[in-house]
ZAMARGU-4260 file (C-alpha; in steps of 0.2 Angstrom, whole numbers, plus 5000, padded with zeros to 4 digits):
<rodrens>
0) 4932/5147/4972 | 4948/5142/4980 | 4944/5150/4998 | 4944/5133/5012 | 4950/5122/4996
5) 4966/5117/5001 | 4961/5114/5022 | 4948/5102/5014 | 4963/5095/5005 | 4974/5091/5018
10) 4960/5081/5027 | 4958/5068/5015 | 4976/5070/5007 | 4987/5052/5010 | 4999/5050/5024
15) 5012/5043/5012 | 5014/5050/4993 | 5026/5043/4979 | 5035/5052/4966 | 5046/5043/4953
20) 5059/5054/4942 | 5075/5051/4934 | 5086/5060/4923 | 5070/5065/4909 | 5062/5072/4925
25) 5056/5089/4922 | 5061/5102/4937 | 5074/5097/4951 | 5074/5080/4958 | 5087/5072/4972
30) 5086/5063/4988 | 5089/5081/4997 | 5076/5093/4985 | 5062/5090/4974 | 5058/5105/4964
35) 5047/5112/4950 | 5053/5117/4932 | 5049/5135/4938 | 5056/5135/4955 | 5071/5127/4949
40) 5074/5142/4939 | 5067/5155/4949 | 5071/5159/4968 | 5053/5171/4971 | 5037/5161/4965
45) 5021/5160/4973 | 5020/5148/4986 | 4999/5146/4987 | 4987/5140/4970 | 4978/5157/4976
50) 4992/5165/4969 | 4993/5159/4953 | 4989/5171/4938 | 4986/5156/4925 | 4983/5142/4937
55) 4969/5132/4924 | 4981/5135/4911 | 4999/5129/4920 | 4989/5113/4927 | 4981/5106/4909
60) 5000/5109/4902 | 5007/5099/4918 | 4995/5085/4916 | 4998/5084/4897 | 5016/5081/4901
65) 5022/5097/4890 | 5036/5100/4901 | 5036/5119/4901 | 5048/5130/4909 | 5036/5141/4917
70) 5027/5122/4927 | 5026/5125/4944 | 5017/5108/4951 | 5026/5093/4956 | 5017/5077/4955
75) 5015/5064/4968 | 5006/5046/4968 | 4997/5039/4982 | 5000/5022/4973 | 5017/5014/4976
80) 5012/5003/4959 | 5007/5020/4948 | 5026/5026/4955 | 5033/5009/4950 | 5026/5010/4930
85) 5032/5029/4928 | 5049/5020/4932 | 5047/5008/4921 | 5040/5018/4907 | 5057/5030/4912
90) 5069/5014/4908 | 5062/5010/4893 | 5064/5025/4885 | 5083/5025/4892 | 5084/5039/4906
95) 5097/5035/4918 | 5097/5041/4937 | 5079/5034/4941 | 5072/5035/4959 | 5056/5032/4970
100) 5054/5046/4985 | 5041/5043/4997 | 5037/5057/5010 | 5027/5056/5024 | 5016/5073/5023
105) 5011/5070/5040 | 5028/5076/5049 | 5030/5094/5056 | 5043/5099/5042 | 5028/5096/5028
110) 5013/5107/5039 | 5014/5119/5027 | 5015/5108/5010 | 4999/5111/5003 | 4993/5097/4991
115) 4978/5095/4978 | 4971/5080/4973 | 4973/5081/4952 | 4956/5076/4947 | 4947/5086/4963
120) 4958/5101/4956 | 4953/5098/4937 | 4932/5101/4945 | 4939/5117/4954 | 4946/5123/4939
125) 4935/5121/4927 | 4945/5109/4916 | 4933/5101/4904 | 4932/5081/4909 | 4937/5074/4893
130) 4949/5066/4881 | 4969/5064/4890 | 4958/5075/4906 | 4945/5063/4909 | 4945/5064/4930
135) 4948/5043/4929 | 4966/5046/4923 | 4973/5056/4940 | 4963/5046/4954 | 4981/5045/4964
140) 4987/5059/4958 | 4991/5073/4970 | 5002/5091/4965 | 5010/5103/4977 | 5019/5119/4970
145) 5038/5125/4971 | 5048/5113/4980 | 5050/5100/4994 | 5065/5099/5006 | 5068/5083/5008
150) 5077/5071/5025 | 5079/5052/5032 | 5066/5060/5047 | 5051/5059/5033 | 5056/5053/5017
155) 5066/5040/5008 | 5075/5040/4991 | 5076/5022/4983 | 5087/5016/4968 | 5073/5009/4955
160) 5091/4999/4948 | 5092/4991/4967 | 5074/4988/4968 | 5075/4978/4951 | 5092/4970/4959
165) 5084/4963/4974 | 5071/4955/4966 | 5056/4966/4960 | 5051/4957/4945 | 5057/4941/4950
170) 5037/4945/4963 | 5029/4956/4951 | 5034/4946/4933 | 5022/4955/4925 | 5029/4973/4924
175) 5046/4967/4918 | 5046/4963/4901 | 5038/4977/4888 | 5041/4981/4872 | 5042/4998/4875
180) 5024/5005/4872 | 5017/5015/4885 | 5000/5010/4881 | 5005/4992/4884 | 5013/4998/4901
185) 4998/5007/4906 | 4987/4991/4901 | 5000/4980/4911 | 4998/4989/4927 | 4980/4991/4925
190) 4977/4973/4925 | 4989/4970/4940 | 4977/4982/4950 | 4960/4978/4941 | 4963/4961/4932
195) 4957/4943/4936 | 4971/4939/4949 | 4960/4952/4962 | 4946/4936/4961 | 4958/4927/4971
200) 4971/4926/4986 | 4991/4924/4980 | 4999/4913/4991 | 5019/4921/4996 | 5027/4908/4991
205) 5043/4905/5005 | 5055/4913/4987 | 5045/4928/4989 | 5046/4933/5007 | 5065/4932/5007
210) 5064/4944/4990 | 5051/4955/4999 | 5061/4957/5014 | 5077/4961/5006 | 5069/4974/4997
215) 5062/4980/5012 | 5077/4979/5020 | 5086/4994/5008 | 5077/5008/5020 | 5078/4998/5034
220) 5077/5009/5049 | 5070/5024/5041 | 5054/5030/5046 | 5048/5026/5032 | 5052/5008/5032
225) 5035/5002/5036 | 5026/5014/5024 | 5036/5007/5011 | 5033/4987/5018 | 5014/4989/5017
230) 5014/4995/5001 | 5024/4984/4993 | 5012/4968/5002 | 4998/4979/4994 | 5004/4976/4976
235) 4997/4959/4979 | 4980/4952/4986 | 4986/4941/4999 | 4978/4929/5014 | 4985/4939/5028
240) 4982/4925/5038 | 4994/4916/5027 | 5010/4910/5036 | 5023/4919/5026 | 5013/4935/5025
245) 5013/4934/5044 | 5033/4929/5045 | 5037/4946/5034 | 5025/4954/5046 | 5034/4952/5060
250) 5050/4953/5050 | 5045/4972/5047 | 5039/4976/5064 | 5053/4968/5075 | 5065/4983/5066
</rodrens>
């Protein structure tokens, strides 16, 4: 069943993949290492999904969000706005410590990372397609196992704190205030990607591209500098035509 799976994988798996934790982060997570509840406790674990015993089991757990000891996924985001609500959703609840990592899974250091696509994985699984597991939930979500050794040569680290400082909410109002209900969240950030303001361009007003090239400017001159600018425009439908959008353009590419 799992013969080939994984090559098929890395074909279609995203150049650049998200991860927010903070301190109610399950596993290990710094700006140097980013591991699994079980690798973090245990030095010898299997290192490929053919090698897990319970592999069905561990994943339905995982994507419930039981935080078990025994966990050995990691989960990634290909959407820098999916990693911005799980920050959000980990300030309202009061952790401290809250970071974005973004890797670049095509450098050399990460050949051998092997990472599945959540809801392609749920299909290969067998993991019936309903209630929290309904595949339409983990449409960006990607899982490696064990850990990632992280550096500047293909990965970042970002201060959600900073991002918020430098202006965040002051371009995406919509995500700041919340009365602390996930479901609200979720909504929130379903009608930033899906909702009404997708039937139309947003002008970036001459305010915004100063705040969106500060916030650019936190990783500036790490390879993942331009990842991180593209994604950031992306959150918004804008006329790339549009003076401004062309002006933070050329801001990002003259680093």
């Amino acid at each position: 069943m799992l013969i080939g799976f994984s090559t098929d994988l890395a074909r279609t798996t995203p150049r650049f993949l998200w991860r927010a934790h903070s301190s109610g982060s399950q596993g290990y997570n710094s700006c140097e290492r980013i591991a699994s509840s079980l690798r973090h406790t245990c030095k010898r674990v299997g290192k490929h999904l053919s090698e897990l015993a319970s592999a069905q089991h561990m994943l339905t757990e995982h994507l419930l969000w039981q935080m078990k000891a025994t966990d050995d996924f990691i989960s990634w985001t290909s959407s820098l706005l999916f990693a911005i609500q799980r920050a959000k959703w980990a300030r309202m609840r009061g952790d401290k410590n809250i970071y974005i990592t973004v890797i670049d899974t095509w450098h050399p250091s990460l050949s051998e990372l092997e990472l599945y696509r959540a809801s392609t994985l749920l299909d290969v699984l067998e993991v019936e397609d309903k209630d929290k597991l309904q595949r339409k939930f983990f449409t960006h979500e990607y899982l490696c196992l064990g850990e990632v050794l992280l550096n500047r040569h293909y990965s970042s680290t970002l201060s959600f704190d900073r991002l918020i400082d430098c202006g965040l909410f002051r371009i995406y109002p919509d995500l700041e205030t919340a009365p602390g209900d996930r479901v609200w969240l979720y909504k929130t950030v379903m009608r930033v990607r899906f909702g009404p303001q997708f039937d139309h361009e947003w002008l970036l007003s001459t305010r915004n591209f100063r705040v969106m090239r500060g916030l650019v400017d936190i990783i500036r001159g790490e390879n993942t500098y331009l990842a991180f600018a593209i994604a950031l425009l992306a959150l918004r439908k804008h006329n790339l035509a549009e003076e401004n959008v062309l002006k933070f353009l050329a801001h990002v590419l003259s680093s």
